[in-house]
MDAnalysis code that builds the backbone (N, CA, C; Angstrom):
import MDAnalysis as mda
import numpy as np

u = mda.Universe.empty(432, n_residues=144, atom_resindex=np.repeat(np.arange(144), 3), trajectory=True)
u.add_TopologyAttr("name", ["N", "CA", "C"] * 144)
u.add_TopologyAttr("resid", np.arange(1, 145))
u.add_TopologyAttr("resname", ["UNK", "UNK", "UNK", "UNK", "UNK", "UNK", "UNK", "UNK", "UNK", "UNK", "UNK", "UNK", "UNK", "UNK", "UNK", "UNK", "UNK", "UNK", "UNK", "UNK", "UNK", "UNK", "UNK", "UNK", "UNK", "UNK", "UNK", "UNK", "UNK", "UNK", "UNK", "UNK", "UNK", "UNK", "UNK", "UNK", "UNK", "UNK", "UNK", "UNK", "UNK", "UNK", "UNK", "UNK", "UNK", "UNK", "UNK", "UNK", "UNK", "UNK", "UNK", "UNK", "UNK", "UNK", "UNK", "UNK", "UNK", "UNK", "UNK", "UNK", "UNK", "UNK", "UNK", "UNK", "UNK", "UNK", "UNK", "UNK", "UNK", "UNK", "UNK", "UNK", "UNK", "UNK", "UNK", "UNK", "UNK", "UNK", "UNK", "UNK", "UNK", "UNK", "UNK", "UNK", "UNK", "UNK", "UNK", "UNK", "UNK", "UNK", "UNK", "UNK", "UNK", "UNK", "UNK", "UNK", "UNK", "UNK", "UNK", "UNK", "UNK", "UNK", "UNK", "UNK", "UNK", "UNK", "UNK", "UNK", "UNK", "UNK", "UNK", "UNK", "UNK", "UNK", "UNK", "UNK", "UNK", "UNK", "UNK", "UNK", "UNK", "UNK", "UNK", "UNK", "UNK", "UNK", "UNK", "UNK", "UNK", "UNK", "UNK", "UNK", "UNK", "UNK", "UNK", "UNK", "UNK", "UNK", "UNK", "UNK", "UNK", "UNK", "UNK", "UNK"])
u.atoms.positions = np.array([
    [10.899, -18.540, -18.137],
    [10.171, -18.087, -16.977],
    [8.714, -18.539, -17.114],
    [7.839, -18.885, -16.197],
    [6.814, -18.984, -16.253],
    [5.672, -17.979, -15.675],
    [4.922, -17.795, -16.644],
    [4.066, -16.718, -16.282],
    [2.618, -16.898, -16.570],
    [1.894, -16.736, -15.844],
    [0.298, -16.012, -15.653],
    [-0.057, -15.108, -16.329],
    [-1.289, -15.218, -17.131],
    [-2.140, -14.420, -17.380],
    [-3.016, -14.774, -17.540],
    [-4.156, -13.213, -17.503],
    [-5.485, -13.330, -17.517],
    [-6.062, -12.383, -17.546],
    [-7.241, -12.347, -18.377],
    [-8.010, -11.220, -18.858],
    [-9.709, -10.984, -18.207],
    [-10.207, -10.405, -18.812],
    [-11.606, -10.136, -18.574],
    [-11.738, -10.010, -20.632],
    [-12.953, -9.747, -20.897],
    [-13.459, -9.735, -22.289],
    [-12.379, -8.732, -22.961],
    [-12.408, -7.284, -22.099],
    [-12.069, -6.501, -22.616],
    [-10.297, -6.220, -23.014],
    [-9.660, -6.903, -22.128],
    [-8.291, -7.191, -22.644],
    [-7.843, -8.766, -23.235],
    [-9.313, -9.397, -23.841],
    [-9.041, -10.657, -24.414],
    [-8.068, -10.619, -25.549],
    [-8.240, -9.571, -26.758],
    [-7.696, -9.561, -27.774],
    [-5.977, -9.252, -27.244],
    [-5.255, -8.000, -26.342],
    [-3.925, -8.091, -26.189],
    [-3.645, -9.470, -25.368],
    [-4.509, -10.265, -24.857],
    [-4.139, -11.220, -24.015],
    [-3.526, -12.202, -24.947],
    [-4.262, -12.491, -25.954],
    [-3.898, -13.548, -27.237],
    [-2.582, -12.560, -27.845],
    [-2.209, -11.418, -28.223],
    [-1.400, -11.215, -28.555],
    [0.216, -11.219, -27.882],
    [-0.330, -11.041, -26.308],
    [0.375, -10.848, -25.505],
    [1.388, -12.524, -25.021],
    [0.512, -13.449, -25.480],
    [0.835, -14.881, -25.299],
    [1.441, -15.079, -26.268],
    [1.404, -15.061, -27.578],
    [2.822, -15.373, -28.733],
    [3.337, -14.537, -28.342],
    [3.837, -13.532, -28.156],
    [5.146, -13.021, -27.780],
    [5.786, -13.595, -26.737],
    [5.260, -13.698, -25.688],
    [5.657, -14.853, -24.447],
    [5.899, -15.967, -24.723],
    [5.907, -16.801, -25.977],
    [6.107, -17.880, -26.452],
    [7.037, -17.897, -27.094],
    [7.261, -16.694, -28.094],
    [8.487, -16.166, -28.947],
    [9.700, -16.027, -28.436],
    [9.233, -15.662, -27.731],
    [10.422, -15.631, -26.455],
    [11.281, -16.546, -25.689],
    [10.127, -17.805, -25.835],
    [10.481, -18.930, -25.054],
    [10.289, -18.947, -23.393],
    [8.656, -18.082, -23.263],
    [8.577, -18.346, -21.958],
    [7.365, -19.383, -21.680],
    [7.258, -19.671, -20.623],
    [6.244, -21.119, -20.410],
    [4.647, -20.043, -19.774],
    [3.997, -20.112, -20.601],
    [2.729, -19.408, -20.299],
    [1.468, -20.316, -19.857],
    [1.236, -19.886, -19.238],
    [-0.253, -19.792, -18.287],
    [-1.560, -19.177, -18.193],
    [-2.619, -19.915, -19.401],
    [-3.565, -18.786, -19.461],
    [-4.881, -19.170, -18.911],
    [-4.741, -18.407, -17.689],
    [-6.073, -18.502, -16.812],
    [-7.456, -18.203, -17.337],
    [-7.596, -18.055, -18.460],
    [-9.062, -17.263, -18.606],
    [-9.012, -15.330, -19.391],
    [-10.200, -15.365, -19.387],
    [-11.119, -15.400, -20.523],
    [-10.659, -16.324, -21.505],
    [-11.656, -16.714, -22.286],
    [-11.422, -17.481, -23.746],
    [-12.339, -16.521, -24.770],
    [-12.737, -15.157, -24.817],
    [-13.699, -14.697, -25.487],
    [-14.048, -13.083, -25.417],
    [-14.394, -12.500, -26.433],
    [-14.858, -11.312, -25.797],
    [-15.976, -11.239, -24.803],
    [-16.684, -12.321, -24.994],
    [-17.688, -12.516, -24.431],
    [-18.005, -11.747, -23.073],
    [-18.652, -10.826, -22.295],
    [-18.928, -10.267, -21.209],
    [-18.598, -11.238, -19.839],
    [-17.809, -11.132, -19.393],
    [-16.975, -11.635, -17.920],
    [-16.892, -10.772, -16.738],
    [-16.963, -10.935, -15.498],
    [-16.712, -10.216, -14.553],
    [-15.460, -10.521, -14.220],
    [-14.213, -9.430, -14.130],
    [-12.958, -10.063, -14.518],
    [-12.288, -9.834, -13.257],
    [-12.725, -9.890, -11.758],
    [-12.266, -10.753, -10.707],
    [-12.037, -12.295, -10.621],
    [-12.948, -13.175, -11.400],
    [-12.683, -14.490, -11.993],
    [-11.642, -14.484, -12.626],
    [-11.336, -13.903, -13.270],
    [-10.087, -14.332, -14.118],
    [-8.416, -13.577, -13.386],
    [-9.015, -12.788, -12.810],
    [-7.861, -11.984, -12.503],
    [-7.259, -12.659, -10.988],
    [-7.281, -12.951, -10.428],
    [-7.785, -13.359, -8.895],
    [-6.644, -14.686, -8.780],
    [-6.995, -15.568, -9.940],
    [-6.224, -16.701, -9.995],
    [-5.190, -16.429, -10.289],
    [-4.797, -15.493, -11.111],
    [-3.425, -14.950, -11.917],
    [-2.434, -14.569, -10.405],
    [-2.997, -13.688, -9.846],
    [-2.201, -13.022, -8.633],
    [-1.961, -14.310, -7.731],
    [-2.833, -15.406, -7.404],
    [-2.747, -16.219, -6.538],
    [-1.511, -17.428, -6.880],
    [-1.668, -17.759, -8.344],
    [-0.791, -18.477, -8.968],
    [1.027, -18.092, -8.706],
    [0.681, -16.357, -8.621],
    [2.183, -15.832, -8.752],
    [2.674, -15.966, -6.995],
    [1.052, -15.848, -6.025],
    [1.782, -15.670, -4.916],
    [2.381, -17.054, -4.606],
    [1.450, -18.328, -4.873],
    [1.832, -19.705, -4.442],
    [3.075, -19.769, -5.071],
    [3.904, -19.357, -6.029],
    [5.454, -19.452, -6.067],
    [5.073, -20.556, -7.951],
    [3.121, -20.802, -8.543],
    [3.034, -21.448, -9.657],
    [3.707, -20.617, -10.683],
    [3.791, -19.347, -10.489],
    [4.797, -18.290, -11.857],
    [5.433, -17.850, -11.093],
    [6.394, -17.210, -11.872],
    [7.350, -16.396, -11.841],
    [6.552, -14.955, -11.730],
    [6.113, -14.712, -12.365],
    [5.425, -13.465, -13.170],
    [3.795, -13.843, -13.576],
    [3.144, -12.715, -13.249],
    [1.815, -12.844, -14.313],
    [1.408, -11.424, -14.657],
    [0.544, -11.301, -15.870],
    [-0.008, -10.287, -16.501],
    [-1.513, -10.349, -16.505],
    [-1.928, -9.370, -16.238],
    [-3.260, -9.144, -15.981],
    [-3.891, -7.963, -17.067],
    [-5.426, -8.321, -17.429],
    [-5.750, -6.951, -18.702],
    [-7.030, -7.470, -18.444],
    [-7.207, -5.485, -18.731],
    [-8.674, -5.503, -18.923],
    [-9.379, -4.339, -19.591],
    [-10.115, -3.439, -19.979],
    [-10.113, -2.114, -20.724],
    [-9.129, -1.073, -20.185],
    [-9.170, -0.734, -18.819],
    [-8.355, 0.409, -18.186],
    [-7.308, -0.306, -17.746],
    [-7.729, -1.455, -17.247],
    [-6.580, -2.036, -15.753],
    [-6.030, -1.953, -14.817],
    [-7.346, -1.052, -14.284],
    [-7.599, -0.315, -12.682],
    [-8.214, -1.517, -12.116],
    [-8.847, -1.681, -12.242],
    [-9.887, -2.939, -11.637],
    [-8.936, -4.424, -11.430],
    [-8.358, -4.570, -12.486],
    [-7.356, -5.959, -12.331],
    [-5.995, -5.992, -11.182],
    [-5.750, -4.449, -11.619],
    [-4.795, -4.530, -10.417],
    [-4.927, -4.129, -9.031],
    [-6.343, -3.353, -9.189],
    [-6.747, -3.715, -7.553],
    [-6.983, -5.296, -7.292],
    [-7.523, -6.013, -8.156],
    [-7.966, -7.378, -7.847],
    [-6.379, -8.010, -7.295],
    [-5.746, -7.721, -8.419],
    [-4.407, -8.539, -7.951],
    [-3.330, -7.825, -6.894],
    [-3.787, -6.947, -6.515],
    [-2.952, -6.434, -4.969],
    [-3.468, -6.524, -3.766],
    [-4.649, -7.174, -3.900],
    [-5.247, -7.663, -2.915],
    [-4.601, -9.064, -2.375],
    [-3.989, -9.488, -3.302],
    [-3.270, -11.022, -2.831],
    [-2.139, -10.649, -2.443],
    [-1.824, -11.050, -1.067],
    [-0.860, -10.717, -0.380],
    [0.524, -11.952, -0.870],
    [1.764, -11.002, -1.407],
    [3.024, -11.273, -1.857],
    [2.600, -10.854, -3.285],
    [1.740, -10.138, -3.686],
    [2.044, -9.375, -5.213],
    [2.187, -8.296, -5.223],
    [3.228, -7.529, -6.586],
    [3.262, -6.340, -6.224],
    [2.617, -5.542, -7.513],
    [1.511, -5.422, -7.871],
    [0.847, -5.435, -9.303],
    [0.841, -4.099, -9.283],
    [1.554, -3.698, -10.679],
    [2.336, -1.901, -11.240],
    [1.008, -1.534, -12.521],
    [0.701, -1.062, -12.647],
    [-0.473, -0.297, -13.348],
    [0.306, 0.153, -14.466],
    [0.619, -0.639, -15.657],
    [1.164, 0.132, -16.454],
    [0.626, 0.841, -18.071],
    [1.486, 1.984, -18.410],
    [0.521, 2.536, -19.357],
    [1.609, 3.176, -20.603],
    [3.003, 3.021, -20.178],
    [3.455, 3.211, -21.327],
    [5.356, 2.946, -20.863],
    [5.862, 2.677, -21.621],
    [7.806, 2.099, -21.043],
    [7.928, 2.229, -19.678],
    [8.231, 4.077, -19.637],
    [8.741, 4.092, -18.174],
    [7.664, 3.800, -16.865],
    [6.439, 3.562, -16.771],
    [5.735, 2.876, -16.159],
    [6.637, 1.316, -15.889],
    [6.463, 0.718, -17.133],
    [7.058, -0.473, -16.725],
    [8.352, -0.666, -16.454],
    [9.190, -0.020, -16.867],
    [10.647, 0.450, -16.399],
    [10.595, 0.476, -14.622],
    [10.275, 1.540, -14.104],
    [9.981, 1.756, -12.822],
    [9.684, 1.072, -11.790],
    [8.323, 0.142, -12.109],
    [7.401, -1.009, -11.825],
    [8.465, -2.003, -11.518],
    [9.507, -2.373, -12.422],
    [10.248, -3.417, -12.169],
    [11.429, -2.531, -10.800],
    [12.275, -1.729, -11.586],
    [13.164, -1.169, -10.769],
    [13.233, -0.739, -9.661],
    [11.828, -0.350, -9.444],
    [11.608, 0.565, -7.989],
    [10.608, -0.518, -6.894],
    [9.967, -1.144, -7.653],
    [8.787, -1.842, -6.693],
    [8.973, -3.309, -6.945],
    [9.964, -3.786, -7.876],
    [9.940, -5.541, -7.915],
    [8.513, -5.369, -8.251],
    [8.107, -5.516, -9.147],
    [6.739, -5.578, -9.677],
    [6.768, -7.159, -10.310],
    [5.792, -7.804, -9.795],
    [5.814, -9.669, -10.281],
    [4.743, -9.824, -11.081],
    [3.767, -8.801, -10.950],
    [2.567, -8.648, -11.735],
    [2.442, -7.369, -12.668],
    [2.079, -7.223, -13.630],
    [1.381, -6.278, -14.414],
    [0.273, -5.881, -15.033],
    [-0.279, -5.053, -14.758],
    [-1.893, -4.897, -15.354],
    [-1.569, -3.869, -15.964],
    [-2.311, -3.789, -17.370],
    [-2.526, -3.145, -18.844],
    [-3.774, -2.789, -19.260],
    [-4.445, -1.844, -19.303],
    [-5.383, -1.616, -20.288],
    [-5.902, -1.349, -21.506],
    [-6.064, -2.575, -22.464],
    [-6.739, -2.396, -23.512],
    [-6.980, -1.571, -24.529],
    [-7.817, -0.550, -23.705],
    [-8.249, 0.517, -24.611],
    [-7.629, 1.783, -24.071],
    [-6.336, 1.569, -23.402],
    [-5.959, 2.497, -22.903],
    [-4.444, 2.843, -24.163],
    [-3.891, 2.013, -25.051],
    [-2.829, 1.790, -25.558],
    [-3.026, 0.775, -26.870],
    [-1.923, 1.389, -27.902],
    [-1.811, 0.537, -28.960],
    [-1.432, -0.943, -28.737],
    [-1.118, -1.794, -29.406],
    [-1.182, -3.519, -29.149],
    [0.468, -3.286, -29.238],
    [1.058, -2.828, -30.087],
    [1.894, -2.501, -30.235],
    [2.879, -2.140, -28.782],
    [2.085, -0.778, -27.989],
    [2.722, -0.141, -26.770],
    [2.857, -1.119, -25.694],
    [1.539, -2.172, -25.432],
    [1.083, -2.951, -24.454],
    [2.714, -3.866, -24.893],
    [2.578, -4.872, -25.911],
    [3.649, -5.006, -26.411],
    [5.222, -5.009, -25.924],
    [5.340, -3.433, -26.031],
    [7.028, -2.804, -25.360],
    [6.793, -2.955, -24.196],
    [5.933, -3.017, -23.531],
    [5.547, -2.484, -21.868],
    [5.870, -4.131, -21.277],
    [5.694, -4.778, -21.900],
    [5.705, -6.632, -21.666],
    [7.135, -6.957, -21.535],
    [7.842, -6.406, -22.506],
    [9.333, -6.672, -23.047],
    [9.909, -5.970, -21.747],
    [9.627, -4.452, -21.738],
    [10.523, -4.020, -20.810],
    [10.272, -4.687, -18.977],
    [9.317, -4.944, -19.018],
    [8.644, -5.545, -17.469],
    [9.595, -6.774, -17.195],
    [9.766, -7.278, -18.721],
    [10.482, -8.829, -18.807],
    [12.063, -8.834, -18.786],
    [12.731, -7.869, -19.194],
    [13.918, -7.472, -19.380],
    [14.607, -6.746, -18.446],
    [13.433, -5.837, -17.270],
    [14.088, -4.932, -16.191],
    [14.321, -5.686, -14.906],
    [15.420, -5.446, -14.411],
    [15.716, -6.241, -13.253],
    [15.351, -4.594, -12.022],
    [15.658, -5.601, -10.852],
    [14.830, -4.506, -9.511],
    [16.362, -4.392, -9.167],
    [16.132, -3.022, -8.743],
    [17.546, -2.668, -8.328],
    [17.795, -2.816, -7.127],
    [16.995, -3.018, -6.214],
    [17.593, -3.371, -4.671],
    [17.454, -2.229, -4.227],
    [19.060, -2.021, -3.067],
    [19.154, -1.043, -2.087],
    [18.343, -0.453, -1.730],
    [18.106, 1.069, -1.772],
    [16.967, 1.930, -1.046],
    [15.367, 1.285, -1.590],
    [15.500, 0.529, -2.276],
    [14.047, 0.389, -2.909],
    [13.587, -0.818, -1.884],
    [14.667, -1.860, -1.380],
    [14.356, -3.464, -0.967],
    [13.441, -2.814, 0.211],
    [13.822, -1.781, 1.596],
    [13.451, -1.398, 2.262],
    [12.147, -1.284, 2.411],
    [11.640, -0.376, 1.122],
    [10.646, -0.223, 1.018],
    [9.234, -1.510, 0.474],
    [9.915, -2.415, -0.481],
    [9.445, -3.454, -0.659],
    [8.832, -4.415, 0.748],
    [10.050, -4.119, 1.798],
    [9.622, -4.708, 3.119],
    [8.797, -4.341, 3.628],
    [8.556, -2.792, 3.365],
    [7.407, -2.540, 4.334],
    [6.242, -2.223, 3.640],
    [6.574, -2.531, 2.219],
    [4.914, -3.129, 1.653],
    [4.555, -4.359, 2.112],
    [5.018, -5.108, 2.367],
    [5.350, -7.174, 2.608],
    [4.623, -7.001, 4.197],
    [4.764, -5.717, 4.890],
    [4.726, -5.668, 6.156],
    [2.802, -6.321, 6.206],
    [2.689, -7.030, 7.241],
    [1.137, -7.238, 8.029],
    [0.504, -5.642, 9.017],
    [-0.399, -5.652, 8.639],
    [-1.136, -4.759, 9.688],
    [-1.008, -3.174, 9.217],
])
């Protein structure tokens, strides 16, 4: 699968961790930015990630930043993403099952490297269940 990501300073370090595992895996990764802890305003980095997933360039992208409130407002602003705020399994469990979630945002300092980690695996492993949920997917998709 090919996937997006991208950080701001503050989710630089799970971002690098978060990419060998995506590699381990054998998925084709995409890393938009940050290169550093260095202080970033992380609409730059985040912005491209969501846009990449809407143009059909990933499959999937992951987004991080200390909380990962801010990233996933950035990335639900791009219309055809459905970016799930996640913070521990059944977050990401859900995210996939209930909302087709194509994006994920993580925070940093919100979770062990470890948790961020499981939360990746399960996002990557959960399929969307359809039926009563597709409905609703539509009328997120909806204009106006």
């Amino acid at each position: 699968m090919k996937i997006a990501i991208g950080s701001d300073h503050a989710g630089f370090l799970y971002k690098e961790k978060i990419k060998e595992l995506l590699r381990e895996l054998g998925h084709e990764v995409r890393d938009l930015g940050t290169d550093s802890e260095a202080p970033v305003d992380y609409p730059v980095f985040i912005r491209p990630v969501a846009l990449a997933v809407a143009a059909g360039e990933a499959e999937r992208g992951i987004v991080l930043g200390g909380s990962g409130n801010g990233e996933a407002i950035v990335a639900n602003r791009v219309k055809g993403v459905r970016c799930a705020l996640c913070w521990n399994e059944e977050s990401a469990r859900l995210g996939r099952q209930h909302n087709d979630a194509n994006v994920i945002s993580l925070g940093q300092r919100m979770m062990s490297h470890e948790t961020a980690l499981d939360i990746v695996r399960i996002w990557l492993d959960t399929p969307f269940e359809g039926g009563r949920h597709l409905h609703r997917i539509q009328l997120i998709d909806q204009e106006g």
